[in-house]
KEVO-601086 format. One line per field, with one value per residue: x, y, z of N, C-alpha, C in turn; residue in one letter; chain; residue number from 1. Coordinates in Angstrom, 3 decimals. Atoms other than C-alpha are relative to their C-alpha. Layout:
N
n_xx = (X, ...)
n_yy = (Y, ...)
n_zz = (Z, ...)
ca_xx = (X, ...)
ca_yy = (Y, ...)
ca_zz = (Z, ...)
c_xx = (X, ...)
c_yy = (Y, ...)
c_zz = (Z, ...)
r = (A, ...)
c = (A, ...)
k = (NUM, ...)
//
This chain:
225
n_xx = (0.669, 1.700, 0.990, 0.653, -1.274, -0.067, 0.666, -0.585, -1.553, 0.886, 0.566, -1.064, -0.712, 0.926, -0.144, -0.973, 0.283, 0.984, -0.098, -1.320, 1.416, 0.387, -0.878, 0.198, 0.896, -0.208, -0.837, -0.142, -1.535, -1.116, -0.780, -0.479, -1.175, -0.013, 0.228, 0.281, -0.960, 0.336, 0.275, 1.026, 0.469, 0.045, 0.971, 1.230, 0.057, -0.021, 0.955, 0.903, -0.652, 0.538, 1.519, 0.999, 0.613, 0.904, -1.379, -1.677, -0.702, -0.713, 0.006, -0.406, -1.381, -0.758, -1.363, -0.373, -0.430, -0.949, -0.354, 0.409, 0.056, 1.304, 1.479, 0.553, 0.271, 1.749, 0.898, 0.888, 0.503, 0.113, 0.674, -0.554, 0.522, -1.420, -0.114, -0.588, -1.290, -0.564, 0.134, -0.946, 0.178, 1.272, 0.213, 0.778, 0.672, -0.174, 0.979, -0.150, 0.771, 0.937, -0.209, -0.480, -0.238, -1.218, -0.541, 0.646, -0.855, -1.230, 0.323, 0.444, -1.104, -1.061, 0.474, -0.040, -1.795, 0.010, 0.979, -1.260, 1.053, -0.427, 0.124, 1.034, 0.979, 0.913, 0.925, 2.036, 0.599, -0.568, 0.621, 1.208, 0.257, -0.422, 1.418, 0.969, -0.965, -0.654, 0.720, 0.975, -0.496, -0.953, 0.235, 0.528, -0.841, -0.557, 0.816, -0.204, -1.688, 0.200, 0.763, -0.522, -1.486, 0.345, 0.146, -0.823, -0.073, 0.176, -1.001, -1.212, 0.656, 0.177, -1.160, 0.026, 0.374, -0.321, -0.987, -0.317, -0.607, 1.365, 0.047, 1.383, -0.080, 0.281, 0.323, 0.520, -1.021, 0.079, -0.191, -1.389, -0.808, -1.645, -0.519, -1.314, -0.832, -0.909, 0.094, 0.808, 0.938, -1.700, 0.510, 1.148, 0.836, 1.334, -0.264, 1.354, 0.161, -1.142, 0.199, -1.277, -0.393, -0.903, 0.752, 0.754, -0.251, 0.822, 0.534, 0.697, 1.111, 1.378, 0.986, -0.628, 0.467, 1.913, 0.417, 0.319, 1.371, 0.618, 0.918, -0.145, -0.379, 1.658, 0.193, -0.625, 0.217, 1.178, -0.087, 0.836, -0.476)
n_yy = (-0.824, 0.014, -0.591, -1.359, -0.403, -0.448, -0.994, -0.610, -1.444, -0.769, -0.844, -0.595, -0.913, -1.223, -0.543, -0.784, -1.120, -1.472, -0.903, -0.924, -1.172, -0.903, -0.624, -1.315, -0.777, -0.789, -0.712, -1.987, -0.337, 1.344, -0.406, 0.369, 0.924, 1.534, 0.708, 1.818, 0.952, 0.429, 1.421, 0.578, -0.856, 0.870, 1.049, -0.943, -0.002, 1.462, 0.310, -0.715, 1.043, 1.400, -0.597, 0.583, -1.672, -0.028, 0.819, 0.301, -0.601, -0.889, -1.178, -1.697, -0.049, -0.536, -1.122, -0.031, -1.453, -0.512, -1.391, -1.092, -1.561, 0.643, 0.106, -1.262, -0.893, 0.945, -0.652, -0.993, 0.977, 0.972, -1.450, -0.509, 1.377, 0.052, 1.110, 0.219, -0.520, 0.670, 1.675, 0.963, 0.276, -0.086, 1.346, -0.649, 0.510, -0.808, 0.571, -0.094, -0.943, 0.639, 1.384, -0.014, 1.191, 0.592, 0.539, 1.570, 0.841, 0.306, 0.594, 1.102, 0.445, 0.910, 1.066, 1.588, 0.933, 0.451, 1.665, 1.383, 0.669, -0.274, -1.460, 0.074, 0.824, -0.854, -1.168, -0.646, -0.935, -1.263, -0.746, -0.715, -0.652, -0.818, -0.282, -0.951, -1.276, -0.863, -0.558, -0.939, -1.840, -0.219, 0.148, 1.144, 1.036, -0.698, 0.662, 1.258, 0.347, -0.483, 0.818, 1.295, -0.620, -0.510, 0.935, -0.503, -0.882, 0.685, 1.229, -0.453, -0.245, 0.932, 0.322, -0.699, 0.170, 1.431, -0.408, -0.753, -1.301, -1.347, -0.077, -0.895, -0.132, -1.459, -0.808, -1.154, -0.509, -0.092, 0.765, -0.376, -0.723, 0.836, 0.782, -0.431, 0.146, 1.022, 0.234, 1.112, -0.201, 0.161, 1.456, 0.324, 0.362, -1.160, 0.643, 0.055, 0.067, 0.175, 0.524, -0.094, 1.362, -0.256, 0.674, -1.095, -0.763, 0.326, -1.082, -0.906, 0.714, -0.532, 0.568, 1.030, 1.179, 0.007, 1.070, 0.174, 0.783, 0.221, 0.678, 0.845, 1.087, 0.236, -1.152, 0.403, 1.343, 0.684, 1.642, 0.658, 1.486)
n_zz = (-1.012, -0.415, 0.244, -1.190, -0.314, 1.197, 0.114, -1.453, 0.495, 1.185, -0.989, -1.059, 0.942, 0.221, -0.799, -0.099, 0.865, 0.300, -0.958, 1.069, 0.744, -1.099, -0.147, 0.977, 0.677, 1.085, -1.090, 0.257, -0.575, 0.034, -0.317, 0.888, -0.379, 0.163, 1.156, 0.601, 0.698, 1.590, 0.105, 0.071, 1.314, 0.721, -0.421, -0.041, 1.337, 0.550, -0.405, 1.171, 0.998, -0.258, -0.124, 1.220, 0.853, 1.259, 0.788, -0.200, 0.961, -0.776, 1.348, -1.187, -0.234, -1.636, 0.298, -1.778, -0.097, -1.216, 0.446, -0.917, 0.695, 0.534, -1.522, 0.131, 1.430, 0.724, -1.011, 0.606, 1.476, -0.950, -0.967, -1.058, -1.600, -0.586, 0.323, 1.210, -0.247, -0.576, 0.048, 0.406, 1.122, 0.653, 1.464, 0.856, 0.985, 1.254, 0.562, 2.158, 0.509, 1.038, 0.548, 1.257, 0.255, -0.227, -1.434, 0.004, 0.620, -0.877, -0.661, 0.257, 0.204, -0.831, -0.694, 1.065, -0.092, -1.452, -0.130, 0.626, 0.445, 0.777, 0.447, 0.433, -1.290, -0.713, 1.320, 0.351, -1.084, -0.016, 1.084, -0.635, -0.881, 0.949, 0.340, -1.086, -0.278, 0.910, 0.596, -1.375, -0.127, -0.841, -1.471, -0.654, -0.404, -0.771, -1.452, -0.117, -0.466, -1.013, -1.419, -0.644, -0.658, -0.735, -0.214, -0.217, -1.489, -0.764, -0.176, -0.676, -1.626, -1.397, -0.416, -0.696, -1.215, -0.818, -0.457, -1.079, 0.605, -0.072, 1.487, 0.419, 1.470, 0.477, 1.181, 0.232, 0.429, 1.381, 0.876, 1.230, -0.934, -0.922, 1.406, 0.606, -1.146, 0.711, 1.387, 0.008, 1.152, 1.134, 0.191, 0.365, -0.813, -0.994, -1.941, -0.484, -1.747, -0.195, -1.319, -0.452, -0.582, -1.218, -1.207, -0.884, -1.114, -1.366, -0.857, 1.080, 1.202, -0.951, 0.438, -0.381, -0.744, 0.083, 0.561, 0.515, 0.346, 1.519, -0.050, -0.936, 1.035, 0.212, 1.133, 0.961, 0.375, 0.116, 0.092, 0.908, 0.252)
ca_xx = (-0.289, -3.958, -6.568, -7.605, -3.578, -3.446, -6.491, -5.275, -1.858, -4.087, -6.095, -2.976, -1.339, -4.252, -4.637, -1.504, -2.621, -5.660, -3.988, -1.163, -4.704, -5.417, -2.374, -2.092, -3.619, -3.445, 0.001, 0.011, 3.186, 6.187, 9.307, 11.928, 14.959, 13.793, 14.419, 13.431, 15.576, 15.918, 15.381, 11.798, 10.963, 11.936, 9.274, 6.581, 7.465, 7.710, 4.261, 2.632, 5.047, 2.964, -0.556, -3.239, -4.224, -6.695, -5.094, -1.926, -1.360, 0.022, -0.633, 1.183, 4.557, 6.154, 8.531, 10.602, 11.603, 14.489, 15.745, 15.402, 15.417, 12.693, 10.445, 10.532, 10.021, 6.724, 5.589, 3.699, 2.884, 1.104, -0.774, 1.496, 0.915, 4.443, 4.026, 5.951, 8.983, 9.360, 8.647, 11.620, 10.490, 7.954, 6.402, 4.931, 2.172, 2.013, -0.058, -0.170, -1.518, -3.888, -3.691, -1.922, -1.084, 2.724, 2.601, -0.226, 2.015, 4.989, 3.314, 2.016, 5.466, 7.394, 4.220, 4.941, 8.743, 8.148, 5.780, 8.237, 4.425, 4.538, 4.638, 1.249, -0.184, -2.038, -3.082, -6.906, -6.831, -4.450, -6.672, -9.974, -8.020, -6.633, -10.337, -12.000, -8.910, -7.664, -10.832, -12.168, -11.963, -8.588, -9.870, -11.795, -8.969, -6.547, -9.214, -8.934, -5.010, -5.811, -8.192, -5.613, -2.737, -5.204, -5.295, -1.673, -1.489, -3.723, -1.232, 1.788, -0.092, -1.049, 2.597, 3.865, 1.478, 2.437, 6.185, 5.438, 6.314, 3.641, 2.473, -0.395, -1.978, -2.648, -4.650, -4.488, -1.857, -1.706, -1.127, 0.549, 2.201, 4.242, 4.435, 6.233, 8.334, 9.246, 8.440, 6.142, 4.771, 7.938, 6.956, 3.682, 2.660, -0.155, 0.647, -2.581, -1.418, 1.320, 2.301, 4.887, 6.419, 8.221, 7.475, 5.271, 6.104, 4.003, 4.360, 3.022, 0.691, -2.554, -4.264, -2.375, -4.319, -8.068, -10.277, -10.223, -13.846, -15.384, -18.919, -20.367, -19.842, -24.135, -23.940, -21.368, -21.859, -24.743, -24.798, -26.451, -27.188)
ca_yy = (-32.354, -32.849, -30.880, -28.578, -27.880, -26.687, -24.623, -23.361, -21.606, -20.712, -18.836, -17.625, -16.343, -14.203, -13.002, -11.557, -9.555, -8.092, -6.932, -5.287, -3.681, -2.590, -1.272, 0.757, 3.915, 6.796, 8.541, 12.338, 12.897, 10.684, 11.310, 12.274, 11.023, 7.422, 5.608, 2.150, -0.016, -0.984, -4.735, -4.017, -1.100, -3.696, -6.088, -3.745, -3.133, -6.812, -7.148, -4.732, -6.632, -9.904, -7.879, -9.682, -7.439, -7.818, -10.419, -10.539, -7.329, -5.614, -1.852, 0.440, 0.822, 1.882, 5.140, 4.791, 8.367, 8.226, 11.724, 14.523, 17.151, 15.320, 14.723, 18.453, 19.386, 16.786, 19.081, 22.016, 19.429, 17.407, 21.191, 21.457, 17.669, 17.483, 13.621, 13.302, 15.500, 13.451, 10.282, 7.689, 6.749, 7.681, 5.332, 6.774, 4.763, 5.558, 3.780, 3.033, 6.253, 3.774, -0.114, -0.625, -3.498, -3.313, -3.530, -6.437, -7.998, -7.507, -9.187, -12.069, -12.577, -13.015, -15.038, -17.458, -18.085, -17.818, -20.957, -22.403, -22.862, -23.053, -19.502, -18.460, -20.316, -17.221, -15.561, -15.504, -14.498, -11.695, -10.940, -10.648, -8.427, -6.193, -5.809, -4.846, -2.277, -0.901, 0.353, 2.192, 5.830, 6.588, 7.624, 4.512, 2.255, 4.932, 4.133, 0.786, 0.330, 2.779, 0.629, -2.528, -0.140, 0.458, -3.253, -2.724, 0.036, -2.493, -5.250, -3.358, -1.467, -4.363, -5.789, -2.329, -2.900, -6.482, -5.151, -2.508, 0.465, 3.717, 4.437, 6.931, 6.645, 10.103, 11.267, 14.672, 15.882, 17.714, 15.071, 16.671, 18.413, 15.562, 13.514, 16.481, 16.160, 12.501, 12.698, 10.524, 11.803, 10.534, 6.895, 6.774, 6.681, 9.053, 9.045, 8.104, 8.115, 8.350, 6.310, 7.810, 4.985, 5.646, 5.390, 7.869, 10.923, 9.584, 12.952, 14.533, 12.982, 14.313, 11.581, 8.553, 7.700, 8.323, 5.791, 3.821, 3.823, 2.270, 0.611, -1.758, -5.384, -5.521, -2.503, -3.583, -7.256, -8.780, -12.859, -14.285, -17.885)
ca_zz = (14.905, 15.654, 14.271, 17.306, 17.969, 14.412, 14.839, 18.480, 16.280, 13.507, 16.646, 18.450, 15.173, 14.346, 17.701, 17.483, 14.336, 15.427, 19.046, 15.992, 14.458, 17.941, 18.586, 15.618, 14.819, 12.406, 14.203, 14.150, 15.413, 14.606, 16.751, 13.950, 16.054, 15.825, 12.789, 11.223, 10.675, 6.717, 7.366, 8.579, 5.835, 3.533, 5.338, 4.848, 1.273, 0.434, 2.180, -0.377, -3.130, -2.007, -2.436, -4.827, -7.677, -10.468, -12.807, -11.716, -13.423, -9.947, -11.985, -8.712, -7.994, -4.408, -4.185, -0.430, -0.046, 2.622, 1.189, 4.040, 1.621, -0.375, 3.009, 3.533, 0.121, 0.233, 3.778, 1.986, -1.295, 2.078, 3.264, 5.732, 7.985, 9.247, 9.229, 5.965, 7.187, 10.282, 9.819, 9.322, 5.704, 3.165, 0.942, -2.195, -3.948, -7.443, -10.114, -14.451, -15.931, -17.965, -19.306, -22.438, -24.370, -24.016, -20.069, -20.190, -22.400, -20.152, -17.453, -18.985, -20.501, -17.387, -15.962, -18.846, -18.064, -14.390, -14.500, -16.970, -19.126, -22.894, -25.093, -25.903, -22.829, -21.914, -25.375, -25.271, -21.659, -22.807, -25.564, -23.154, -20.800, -23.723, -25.017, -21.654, -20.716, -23.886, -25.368, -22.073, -20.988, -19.395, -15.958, -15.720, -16.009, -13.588, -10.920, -11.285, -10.932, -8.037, -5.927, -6.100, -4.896, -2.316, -1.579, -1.401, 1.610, 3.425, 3.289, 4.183, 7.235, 8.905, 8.256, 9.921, 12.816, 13.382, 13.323, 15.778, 13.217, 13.119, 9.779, 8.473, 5.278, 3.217, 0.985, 1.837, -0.414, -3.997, -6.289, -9.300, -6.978, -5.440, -9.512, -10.262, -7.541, -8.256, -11.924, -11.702, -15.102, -17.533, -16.137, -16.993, -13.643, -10.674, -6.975, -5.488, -1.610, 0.481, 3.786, 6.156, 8.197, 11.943, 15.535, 17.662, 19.601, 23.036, 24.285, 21.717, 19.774, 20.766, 18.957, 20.813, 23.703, 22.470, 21.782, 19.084, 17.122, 14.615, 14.351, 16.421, 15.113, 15.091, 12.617, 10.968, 10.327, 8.295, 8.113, 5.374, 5.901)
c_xx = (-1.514, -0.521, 0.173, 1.711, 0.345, -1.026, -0.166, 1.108, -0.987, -0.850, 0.952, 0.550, -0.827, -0.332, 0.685, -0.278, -0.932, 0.196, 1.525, -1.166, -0.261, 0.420, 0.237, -0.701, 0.471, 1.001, 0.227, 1.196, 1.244, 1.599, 1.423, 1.537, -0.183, -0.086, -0.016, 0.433, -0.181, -0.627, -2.119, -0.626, -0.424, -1.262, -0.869, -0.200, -0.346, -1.626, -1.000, 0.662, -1.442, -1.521, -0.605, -0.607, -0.436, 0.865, 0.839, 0.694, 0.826, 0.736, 0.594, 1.632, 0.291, 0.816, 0.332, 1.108, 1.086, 0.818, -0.413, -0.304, -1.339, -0.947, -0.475, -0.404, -1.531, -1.220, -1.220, -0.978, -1.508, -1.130, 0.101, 0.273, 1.722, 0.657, 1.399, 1.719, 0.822, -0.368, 1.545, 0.036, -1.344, -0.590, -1.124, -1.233, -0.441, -0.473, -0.034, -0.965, -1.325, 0.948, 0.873, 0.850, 1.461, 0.121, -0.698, 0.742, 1.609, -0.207, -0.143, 1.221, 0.757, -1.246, 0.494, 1.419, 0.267, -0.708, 0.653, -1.390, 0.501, -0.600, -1.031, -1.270, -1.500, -0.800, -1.232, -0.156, 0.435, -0.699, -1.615, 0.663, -0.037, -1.644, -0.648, 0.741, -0.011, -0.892, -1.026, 0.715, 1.811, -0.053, -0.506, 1.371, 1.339, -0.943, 0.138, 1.103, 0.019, -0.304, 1.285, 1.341, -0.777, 0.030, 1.798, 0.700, -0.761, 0.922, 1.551, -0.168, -0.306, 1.737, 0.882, -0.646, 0.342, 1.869, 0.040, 0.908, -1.076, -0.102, -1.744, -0.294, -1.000, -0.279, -0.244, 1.486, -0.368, 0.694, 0.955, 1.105, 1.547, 0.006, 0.700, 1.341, 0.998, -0.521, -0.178, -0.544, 0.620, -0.634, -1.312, -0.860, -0.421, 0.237, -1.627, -0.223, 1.365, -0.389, 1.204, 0.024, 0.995, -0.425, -0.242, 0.593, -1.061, -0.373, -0.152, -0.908, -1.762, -1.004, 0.417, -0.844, -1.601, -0.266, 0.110, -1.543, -0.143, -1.918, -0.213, 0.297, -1.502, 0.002, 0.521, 0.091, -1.317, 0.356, -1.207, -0.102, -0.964)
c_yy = (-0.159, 1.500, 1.120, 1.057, 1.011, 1.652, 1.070, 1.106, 0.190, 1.477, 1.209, 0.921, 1.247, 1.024, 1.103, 1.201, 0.500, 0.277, 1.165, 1.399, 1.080, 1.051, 1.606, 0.656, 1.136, 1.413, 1.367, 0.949, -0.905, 1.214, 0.072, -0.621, -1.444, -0.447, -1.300, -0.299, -0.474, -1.076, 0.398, 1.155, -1.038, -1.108, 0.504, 0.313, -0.906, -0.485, 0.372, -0.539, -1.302, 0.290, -1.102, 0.679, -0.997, -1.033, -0.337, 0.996, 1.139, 1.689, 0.740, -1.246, 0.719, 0.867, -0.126, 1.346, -0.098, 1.654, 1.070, 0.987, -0.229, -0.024, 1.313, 0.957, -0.455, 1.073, 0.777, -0.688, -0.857, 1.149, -0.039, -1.394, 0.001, -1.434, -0.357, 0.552, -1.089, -1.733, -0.785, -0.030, 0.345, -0.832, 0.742, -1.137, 0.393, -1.334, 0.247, 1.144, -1.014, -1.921, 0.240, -1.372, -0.388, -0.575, -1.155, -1.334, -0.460, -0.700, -1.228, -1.070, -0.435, -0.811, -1.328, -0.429, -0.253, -1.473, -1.219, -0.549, 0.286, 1.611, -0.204, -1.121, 1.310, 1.045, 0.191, 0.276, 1.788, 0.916, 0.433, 1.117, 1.472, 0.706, 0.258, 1.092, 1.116, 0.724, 1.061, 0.695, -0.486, 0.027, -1.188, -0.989, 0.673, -0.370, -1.308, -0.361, 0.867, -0.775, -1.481, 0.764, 0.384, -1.361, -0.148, 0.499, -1.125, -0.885, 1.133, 1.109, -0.998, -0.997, 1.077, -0.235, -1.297, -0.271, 1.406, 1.365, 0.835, 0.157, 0.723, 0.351, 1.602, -0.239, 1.586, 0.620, 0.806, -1.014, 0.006, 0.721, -0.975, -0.881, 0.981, 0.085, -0.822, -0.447, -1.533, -0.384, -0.642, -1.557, -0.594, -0.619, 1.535, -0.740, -0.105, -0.481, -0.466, -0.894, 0.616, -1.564, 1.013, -0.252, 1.579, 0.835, -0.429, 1.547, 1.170, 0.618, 0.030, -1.663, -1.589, -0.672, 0.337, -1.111, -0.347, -0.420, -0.180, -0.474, -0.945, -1.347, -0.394, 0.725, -0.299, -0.851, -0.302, -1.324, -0.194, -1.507, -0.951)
c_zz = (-0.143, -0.601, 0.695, -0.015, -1.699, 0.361, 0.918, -0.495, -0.423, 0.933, 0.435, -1.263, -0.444, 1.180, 0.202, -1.035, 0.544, 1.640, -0.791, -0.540, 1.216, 0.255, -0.904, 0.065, -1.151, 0.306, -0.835, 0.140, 0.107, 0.910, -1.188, 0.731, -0.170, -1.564, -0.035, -0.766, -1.397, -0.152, 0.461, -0.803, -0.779, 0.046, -0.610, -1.141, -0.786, 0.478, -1.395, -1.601, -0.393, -0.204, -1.396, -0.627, -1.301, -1.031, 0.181, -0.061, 1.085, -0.910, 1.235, 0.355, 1.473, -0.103, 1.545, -0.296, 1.830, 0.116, 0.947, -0.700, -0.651, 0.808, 0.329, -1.307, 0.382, 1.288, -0.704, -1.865, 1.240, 0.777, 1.332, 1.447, -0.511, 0.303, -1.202, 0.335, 1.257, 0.256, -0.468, -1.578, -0.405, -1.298, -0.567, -0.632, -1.323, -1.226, -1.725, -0.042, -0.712, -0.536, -1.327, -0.766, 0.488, 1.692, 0.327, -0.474, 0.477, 1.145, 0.003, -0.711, 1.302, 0.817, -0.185, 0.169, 1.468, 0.474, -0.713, -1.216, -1.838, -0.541, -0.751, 1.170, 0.101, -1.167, 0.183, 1.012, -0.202, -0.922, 0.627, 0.753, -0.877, -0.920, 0.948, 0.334, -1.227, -0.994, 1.229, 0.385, 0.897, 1.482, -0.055, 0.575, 1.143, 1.510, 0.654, 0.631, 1.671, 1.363, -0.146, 0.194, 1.968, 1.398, 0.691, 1.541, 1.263, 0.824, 0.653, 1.446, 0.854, 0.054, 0.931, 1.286, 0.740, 0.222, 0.958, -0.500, -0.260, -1.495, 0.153, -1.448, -0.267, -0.595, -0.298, -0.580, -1.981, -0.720, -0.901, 0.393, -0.080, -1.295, -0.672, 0.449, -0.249, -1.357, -0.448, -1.635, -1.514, 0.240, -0.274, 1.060, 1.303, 0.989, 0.337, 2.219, 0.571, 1.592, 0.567, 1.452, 1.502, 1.282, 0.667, 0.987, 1.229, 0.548, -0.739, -1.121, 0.712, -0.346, 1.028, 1.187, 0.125, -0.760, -1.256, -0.681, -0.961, 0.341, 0.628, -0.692, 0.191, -0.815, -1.219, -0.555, -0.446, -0.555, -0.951, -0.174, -1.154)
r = (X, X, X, X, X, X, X, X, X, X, X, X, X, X, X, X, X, X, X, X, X, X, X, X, X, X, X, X, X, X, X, X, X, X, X, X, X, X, X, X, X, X, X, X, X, X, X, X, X, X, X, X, X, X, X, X, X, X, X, X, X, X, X, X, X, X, X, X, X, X, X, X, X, X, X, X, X, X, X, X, X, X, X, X, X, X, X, X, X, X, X, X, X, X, X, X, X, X, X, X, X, X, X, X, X, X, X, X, X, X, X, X, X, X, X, X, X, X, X, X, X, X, X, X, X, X, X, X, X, X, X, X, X, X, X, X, X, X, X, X, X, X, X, X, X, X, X, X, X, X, X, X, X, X, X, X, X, X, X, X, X, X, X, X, X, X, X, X, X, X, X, X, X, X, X, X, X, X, X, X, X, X, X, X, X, X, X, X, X, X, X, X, X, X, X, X, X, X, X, X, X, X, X, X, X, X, X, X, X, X, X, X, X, X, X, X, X, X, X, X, X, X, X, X, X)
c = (A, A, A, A, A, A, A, A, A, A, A, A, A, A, A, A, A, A, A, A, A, A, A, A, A, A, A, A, A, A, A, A, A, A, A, A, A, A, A, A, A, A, A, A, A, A, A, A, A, A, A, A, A, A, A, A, A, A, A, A, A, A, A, A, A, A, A, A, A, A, A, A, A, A, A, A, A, A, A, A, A, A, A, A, A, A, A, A, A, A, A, A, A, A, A, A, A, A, A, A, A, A, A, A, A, A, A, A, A, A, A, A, A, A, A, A, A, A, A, A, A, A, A, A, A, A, A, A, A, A, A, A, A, A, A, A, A, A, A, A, A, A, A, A, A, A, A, A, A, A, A, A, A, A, A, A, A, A, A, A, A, A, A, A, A, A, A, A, A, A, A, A, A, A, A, A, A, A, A, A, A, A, A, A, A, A, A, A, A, A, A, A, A, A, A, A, A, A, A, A, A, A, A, A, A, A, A, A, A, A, A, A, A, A, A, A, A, A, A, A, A, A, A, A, A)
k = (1, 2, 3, 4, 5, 6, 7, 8, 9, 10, 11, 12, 13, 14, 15, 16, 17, 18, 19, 20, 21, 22, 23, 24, 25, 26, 27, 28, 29, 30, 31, 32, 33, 34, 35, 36, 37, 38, 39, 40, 41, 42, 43, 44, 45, 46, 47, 48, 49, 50, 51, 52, 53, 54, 55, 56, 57, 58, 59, 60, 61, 62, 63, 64, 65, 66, 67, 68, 69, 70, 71, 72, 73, 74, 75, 76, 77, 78, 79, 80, 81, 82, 83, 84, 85, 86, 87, 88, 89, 90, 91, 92, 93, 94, 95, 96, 97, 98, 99, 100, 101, 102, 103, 104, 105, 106, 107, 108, 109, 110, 111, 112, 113, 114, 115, 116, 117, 118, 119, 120, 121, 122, 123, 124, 125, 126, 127, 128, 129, 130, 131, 132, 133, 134, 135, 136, 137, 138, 139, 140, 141, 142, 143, 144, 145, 146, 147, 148, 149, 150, 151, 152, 153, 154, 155, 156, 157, 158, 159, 160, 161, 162, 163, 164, 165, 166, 167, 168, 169, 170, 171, 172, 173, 174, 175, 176, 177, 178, 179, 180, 181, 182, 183, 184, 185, 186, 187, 188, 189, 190, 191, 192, 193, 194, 195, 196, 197, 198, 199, 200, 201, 202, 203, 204, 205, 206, 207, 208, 209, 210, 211, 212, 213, 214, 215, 216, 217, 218, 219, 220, 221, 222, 223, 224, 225)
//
């Protein structure tokens, strides 16, 4: 295929994502009769699976809360946004309390049999990461695993929008609230944001047909050549 024809899909395929960006917004009202289908949950999960995180060391874990009883438990944990109750699915994000050698070391172990490389391939990287993590405060490194869960929600929102499923990311929820909930605290891991997943009440959703704004792309863009 020629060049241009290449760079014509390459055009067309992206296209399609950012009229998915368009599309989307931050849905206020999910109809709870409609549900989504497992096969494209699963998509959306596997998207945030596929995320690129710090090392490799992918530090956040996913909770998919299909549980009705659980969705209304999470309402008043959530101060009351009704999102969470009716939404199709809720996807928890949830994150390493802190670094620690054994889980660095569990990582770097199945890197080394996944690559098929020899044992001890990766020691002195494992020994810089283990020396910048494992001697620094607790919150610091909880922040950290945080922001690449955050990287995370990105990736599986714009897979959601480019399957044509509603999704609203939270942070307005008590925290220890909902890790005692799903005992979060036993695995050695902090929810740090939830997504409910489903498709939009239209006639109900106050927020649905106002503009989308952001910044202009002169405000927002600076070129450095």
């Amino acid at each position: 295929m020629p060049k241009t024809n290449k760079l014509s899909k390459r055009l067309y395929m992206s296209k399609n994502l950012e009229e998915a960006l368009h599309w989307r917004y931050a849905t206020k009202k999910f109809d709870p009769s409609k549900k989504v289908d497992q096969k494209l949950v699963d998509k959306i999960i596997d998207a945030a699976l596929l995320t690129p995180t710090s090392s490799g060391l992918h530090p956040f874990r996913v909770f998919e809360i299909r549980n009705q009883d659980i969705k209304n438990k999470m309402v008043p944990i959530a101060m009351g946004q009704e999102q969470v109750a009716d939404a199709s699915h809720v996807l928890v994000f949830a994150v390493w309390d802190n670094y620690t050698a054994e889980r660095i070391d569990h990582v770097f172990a199945e890197i080394t049999e996944k690559r098929k490389v020899e044992t001890g391939r990766y020691n002195a990287y494992v020994e810089r990461l283990k020396a910048a993590y494992l001697n620094r405060d607790a919150r610091l490194n909880y922040e950290h695993t945080a922001r690449q869960a955050y990287i995370g929600l990105g990736f599986a929102m714009a897979m959601a929008a480019e399957l044509e499923v509603d999704s609203t990311p939270m942070e307005g929820y008590i925290p220890e609230q909902l890790d005692e909930l799903l005992g979060l605290e036993k695995l050695g891991l902090r929810s740090v944001l939830v997504l409910p997943l489903g498709y939009r009440d239209e006639a109900n959703d106050w927020l649905l047909n106002l503009a989308k704004v952001r910044p202009s792309k002169e405000e927002f863009l600076t070129v450095i050549e």
